[in-house]
MARKESE-641437 format. One record per atom (N, C-alpha, C): x, y, z. Coordinates in steps of 0.1 Angstrom, whole numbers, plus 2048, in hexadecimal, padded with zeros to 3 digits. Atoms other than C-alpha are relative to their C-alpha. Layout:
// residues N
XYZ ...
This chain:
// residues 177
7F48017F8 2EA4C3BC3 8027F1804 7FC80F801 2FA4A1BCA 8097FF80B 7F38087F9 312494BE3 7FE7F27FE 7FD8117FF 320471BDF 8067FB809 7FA8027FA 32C45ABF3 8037EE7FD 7FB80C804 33D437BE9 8037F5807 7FE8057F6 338418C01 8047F17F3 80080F803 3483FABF3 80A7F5803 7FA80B7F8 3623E8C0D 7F480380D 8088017F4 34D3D8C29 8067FA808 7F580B7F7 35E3C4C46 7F87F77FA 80280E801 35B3A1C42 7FE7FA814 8028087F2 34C38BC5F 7F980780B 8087F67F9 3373A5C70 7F57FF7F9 80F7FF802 3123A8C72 7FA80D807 8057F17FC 2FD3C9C75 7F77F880A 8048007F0 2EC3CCC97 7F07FA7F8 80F805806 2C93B3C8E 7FE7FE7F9 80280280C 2D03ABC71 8097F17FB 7F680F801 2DE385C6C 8048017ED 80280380E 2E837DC48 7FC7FA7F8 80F803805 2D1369C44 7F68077FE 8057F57FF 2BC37DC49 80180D7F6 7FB7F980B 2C8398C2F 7FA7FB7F9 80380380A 2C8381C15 7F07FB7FD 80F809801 2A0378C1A 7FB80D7F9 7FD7F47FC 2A03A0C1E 7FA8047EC 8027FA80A 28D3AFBFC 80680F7FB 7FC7EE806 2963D4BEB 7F680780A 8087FA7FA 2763E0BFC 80280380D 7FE8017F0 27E3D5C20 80D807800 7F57FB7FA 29F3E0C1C 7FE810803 8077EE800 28F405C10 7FC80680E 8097FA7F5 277405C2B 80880180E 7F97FF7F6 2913FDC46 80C810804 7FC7FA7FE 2AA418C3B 7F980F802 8057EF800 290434C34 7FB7FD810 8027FB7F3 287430C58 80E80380D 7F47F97FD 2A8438C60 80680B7FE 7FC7F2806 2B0455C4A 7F980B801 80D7F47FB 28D466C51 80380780B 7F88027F0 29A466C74 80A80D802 7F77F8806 2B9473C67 7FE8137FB 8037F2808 2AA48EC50 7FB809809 8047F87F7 292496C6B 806810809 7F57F57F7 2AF4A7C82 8068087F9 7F57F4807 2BE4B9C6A 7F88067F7 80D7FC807 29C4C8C5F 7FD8007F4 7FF80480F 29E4B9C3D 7F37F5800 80F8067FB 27F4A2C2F 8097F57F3 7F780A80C 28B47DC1D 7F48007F5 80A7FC807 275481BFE 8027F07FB 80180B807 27E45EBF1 80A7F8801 7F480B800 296440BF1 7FC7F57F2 7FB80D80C 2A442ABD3 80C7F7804 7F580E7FD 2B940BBD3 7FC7F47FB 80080280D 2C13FEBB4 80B7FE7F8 7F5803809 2D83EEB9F 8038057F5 7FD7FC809 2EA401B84 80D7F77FB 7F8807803 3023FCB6D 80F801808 7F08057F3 321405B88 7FC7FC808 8028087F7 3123F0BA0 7F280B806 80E7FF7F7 2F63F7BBA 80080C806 7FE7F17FF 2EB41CBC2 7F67FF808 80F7FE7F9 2D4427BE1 80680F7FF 8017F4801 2CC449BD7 7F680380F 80A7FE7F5 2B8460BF8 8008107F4 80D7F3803 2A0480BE7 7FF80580B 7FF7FB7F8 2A8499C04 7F980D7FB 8037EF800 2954BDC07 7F980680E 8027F97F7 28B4D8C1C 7F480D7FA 80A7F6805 26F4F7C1B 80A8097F9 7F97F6804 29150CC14 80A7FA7F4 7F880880A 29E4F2BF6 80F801808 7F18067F9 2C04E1BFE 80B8007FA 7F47FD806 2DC4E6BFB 8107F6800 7F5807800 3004D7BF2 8057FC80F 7FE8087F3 3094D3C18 7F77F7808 80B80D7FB 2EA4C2C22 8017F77F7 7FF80D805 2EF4A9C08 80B7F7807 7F28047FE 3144A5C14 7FA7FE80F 8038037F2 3074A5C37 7F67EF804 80980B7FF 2ED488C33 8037F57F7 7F6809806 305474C1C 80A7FB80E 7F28057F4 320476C38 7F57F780B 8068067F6 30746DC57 7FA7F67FD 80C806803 2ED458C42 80C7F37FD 7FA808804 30B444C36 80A7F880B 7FA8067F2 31B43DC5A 7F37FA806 80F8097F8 2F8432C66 8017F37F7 80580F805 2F4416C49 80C7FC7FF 7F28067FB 31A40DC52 8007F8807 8028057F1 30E404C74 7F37F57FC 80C8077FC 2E93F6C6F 7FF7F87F1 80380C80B 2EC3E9C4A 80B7FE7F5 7F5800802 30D3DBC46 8057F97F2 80080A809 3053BDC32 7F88007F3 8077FD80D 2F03CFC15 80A8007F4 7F680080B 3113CCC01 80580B7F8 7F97F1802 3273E6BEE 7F48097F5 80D7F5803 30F403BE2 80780C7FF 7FB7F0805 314428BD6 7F2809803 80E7F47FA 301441BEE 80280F7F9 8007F1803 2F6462BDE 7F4803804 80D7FA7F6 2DE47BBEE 7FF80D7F1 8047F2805 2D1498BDA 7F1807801 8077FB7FF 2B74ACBD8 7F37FD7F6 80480880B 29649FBC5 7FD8067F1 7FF7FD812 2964B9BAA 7F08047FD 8107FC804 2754C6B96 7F67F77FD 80F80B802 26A4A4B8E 8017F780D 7FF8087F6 26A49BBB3 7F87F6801 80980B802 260474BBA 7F2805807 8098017FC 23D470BC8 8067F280A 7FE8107FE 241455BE4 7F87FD80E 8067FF7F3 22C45DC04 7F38027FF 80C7FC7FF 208460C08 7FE813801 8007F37FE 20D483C11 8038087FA 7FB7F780A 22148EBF3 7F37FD7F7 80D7FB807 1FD48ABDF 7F9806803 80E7F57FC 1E749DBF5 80D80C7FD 7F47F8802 2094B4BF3 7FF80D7F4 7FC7FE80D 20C4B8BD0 7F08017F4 80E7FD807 1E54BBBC4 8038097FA 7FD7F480D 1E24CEBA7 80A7FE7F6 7F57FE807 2024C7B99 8007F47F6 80580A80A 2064AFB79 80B7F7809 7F68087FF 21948FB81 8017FA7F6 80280E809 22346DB6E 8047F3809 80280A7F6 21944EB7F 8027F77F6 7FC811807 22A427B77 7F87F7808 80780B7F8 21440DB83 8067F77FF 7FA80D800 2203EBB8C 7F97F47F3 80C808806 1FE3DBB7C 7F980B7F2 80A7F8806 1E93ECB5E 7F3802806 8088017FC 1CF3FEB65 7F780A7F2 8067FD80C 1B5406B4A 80C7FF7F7 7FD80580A 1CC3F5B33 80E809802 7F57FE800 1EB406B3A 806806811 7F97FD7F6 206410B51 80980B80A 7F97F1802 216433B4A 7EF80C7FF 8087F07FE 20244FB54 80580F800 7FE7F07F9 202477B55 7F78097FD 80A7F67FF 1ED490B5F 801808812 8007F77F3 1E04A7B7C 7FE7F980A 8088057F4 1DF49AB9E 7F5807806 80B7FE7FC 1BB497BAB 7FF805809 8048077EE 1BF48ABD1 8027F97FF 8018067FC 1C3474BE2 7F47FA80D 8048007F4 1A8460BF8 8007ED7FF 80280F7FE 1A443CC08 8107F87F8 7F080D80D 1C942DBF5 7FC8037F3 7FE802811 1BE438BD2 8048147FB 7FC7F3809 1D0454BBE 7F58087F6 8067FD80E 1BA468BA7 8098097F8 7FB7FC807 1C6475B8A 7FB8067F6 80A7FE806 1B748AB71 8088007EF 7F580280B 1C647EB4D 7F38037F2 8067F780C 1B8493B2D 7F07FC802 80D7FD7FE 19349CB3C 7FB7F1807 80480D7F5 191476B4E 8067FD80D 7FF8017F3 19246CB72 80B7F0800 7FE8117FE 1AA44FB78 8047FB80D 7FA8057F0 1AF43DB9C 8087F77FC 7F6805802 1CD431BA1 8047F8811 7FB8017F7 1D341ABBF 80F801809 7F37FB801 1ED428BD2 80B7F1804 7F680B7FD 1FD403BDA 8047FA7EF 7FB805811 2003FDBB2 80880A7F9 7F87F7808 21341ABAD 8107FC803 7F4804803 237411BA2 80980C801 7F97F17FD 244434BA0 7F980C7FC 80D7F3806 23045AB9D 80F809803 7F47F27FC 24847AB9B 7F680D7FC 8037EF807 24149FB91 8038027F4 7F9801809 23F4A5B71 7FF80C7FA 8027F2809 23E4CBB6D 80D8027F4 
């Protein structure tokens, strides 16, 4: 399920509350990530939904922050629509100057991302496929069962071998039943 929402007039000559434009532009993909998901978690929180993940990312129609919303009771078409509408009045107000962008919320689906420490103790047992930033034992694509997790390293169990995966070199992990 999906709701969209299309942000691409911004005022001119206004600055979000702490945020100079200077500032912005120093402003990586990451930082911007980590700034909104502590806004939308927030968000999700209240309306007893859980943010499973944040993208924001250049495609070919221009730039897309997707939010991976769920719940213990799966989600549904008005909770997307609901955390599209509110989630997209909040980065109206606090992140004005991230430039025109296309918010879509949905649900993350069977191959939900991996993006929290807690979705690996979570998700033990289940197979994933992990992207590393760096190779590790000579490559970068992984899949197999998740181990655990302990101390920052992923384990992984890929055709009868053990492989650790530190969790700061991981580039992307999802579900891959």
């Amino acid at each position: 399920m999906k709701g969209q929402r299309k942000k691409t007039k911004r005022k001119q000559g206004t600055k979000a509350k702490g945020h100079s434009t200077e500032n912005r532009s120093a402003d990586s993909g990451e930082k911007i990530i980590a700034q909104i998901r502590d806004l939308i978690e927030a968000l999700c929180a209240t309306e007893g939904l859980e943010l499973v993940h944040i993208e924001y990312q250049r495609e070919p129609g221009g730039r897309i922050l997707r939010f991976y919303i769920d719940s213990p009771d799966g989600v549904t078409l008005g909770d997307c629509s609901n955390i599209s509408r509110q989630g997209g009045d909040l980065l109206d107000v606090y992140f004005e100057n991230i430039g025109p962008y296309r918010l879509e919320v949905s649900s993350p689906g069977p191959n939900r991302p991996l993006s929290k420490r807690v979705d690996y103790e979570r998700f033990m047992g289940r197979q994933v496929k992990i992207r590393t930033r760096q190779p590790i034992e000579g490559q970068k694509n992984f899949k197999g069962v998740l181990s655990g997790i302990s101390t920052e390293i992923v384990k992984l169990a890929v055709e009868g071998t053990i492989v650790s995966i530190p969790l700061s070199k991981i580039a992307r992990a999802q579900l891959a039943d």
